[in-house]
N, C-alpha and C positions, 0 to 999 in steps of 0.2 A: 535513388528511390523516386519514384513517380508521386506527383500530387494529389493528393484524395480529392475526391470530385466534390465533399463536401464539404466544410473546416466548421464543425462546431465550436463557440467560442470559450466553454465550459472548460471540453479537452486543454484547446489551445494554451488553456492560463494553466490547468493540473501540470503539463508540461515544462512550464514557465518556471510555478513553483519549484520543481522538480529541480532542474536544470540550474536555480540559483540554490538552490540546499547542496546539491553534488560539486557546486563549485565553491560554497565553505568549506565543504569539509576535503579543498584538493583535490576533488576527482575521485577522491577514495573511498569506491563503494560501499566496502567494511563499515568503515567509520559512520557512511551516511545511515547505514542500518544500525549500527550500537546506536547511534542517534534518538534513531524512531523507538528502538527499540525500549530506550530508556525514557524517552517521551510518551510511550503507551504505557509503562510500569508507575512513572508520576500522576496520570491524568487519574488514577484510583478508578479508572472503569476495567469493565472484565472481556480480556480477551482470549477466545476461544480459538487454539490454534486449529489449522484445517486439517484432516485425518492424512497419514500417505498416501501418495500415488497409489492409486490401483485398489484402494478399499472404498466399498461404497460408502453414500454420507451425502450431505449437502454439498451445492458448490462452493467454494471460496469467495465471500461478501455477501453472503445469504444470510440473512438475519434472522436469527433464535427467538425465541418465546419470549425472550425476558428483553430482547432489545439488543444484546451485544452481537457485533457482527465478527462471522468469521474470517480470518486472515490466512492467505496462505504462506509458505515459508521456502 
């Protein structure tokens, strides 16, 4: 993979994060998403999943009326 000509440093740490959450849980993607998944069901905010593939709709991380933002799956 070639170097991006720019490294913002925002990305570089979301990556970081990233990359030590998937290394608790093993490597094992599953598990890092039951994770989150169980961490967005605790945090008592409302998450609006993003419609399927191929219907129209907002994008996935576009923020609703009320504030909750959507997720894709």
């Amino acid at each position: 993979m070639s170097k991006p000509i720019y490294e913002d440093p925002v990305v570089a740490e979301i990556h970081a994060i990233r990359a030590e959450m998937l290394a608790e849980c093993g490597g094992d993607h599953r598990k890092l998403m039951e994770q989150v998944d169980e961490h967005e069901r605790a945090s008592g905010r409302k998450v609006i999943p993003a419609p399927p593939p191929g219907l129209p709709g907002k994008k996935p991380g576009s923020a609703t009326p009320d504030g909750a933002v959507e997720r894709s799956k």
